[in-house]
N, C-alpha and C positions, 0 to 999 in steps of 0.2 A: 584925378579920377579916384586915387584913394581916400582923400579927403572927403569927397563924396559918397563915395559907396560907406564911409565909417559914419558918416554924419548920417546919413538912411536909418543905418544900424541902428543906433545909440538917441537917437530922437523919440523911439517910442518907449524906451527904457522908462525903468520907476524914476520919481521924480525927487527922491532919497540922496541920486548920487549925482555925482559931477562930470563934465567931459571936461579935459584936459588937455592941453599941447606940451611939448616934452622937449628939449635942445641938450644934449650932450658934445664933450669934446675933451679928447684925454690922449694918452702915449696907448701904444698897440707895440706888443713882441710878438713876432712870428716865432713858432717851430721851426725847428729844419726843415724843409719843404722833402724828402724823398722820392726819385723818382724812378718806379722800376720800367725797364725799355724791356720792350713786347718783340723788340724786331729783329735780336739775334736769338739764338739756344746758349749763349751764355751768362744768361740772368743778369747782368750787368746795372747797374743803378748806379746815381748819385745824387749827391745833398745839395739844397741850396741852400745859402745860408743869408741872413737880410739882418740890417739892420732896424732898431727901432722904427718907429712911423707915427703916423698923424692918425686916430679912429676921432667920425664921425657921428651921430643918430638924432634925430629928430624923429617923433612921434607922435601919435593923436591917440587918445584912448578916453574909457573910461573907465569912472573910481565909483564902485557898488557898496563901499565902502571899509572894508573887510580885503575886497579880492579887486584887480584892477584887470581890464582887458586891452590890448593897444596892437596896432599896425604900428608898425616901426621902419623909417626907410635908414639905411646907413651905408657907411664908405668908410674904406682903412685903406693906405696905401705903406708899402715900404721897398725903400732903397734894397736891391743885391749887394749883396758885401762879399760875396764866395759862394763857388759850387765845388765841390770836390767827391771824385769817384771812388767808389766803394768797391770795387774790383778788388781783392787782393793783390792783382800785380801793379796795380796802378792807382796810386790813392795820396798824389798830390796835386793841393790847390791848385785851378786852373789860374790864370793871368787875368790880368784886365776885365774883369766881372760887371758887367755893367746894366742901367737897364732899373725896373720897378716890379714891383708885383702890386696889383690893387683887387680891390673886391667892394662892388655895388650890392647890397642886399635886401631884400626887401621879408621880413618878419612880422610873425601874429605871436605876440607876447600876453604870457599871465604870469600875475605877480601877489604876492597876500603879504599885506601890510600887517605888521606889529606894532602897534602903537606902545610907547614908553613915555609916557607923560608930557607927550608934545615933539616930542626926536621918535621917528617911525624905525625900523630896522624891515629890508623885507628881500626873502629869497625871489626869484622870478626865474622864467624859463620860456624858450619861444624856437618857435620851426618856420622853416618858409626856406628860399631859395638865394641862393648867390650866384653874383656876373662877376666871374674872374679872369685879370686881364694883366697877361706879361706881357709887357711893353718894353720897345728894343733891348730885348735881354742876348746877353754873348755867353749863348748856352750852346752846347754841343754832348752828345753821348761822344765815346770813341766809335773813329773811324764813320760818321755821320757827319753829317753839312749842319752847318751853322744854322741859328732859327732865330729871328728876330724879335717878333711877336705872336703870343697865341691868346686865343680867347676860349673859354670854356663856363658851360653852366653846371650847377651841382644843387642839390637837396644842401639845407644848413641847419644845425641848431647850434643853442645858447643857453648857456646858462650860471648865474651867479646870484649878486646879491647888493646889498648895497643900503644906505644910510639917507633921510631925509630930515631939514632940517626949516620948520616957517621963518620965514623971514619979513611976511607982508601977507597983504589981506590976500590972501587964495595963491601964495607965489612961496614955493618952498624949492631950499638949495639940496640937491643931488649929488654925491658922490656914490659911487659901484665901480663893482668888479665885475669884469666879462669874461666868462669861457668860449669860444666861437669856434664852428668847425666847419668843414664841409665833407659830405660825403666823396668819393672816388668820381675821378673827373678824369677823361681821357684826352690826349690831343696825336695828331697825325703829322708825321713827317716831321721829326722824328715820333715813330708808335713809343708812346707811354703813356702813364696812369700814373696820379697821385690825390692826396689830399694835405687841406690846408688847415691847421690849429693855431689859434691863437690867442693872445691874453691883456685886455684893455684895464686899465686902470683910468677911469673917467670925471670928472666933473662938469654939472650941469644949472639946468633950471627948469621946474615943473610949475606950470602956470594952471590955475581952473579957470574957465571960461563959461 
């Protein structure tokens, strides 16, 4: 469906610039995940902590020449490695941490290419929304029941920058950096709110079509 609706788009466009397909895939660090609990009066919180991960993205867009516009769909996932409570009376790692944190997103990205004698350099930046999803995670606040999996939606943006390089007739190598974020996202049972940051170092391939 997004394919279609961008192909709509970009069909009546000038006839100047190019549509494009886009495949990335690179390492992803998550932030400390923080998570403040809503459900005592003792402001209680605590960190999760993940290790590296796999970021995905694949994209359609078009190149106006100058400025590029693209829907972008992607996926990051990372292993829990630790969560630990930020209480002052209690503030050592829990045991046995187990479990994933992932994030489906779906982004409207623009980007403005610098051309350098055939090596492009170009910042970009993009909004749209993320599906974030803890799966069998062995999380617990104090003095709360276990919670296995939660699911939650959030508002997201991006932004970074990145290098391209021809390699073939209309097919050029990508490498970037990604900033990604989501806005505050809640879940129940246990009541708390956080958000998710994090930082992709990517390589790719940009094909015109």
């Amino acid at each position: 469906m997004v394919g279609l609706v961008a192909g709509s788009m970009w069909t009546s466009s000038s006839q100047a610039g190019e549509t494009y397909v886009s495949g990335n895939i690179g390492i992803v660090w998550m932030n400390d995940i923080e998570f403040q609990d809503n459900w005592t009066d003792d402001d209680d919180r605590f960190e999760l902590g993940t290790d590296s991960g796999i970021a995905l993205t694949g994209a359609l867009g078009y190149d106006f020449g100058t400025y590029r516009a693209e829907i972008e769909l992607g996926y990051q996932a990372n292993d829990i490695a630790s969560w630990t409570e930020t209480d002052p009376g209690d503030n050592d790692p829990a045991e046995n941490s187990t479990g994933d944190v992932s994030l489906v997103s779906l982004m409207l990205n623009g980007a403005y290419d610098i051309d350098l004698e055939g090596v492009e350099i170009y910042p970009f930046a993009g909004i749209g929304a993320a599906f974030i999803s803890f799966d069998d995670a062995s999380l617990c606040f104090s003095n709360s029941d276990e919670f296995r999996s939660k699911d939650a939606v959030a508002l997201a943006y991006q932004i970074g920058a990145g290098v391209t390089l021809p390699v073939g007739d209309n097919v050029m190598v990508d490498a970037r950096y990604r900033y990604f974020a989501t806005g505050d996202f809640s879940f129940d049972k246990p009541d708390a709110n956080s958000n998710i940051e994090s930082h992709s170092a990517m390589l790719g391939l940009r094909v015109g079509i």
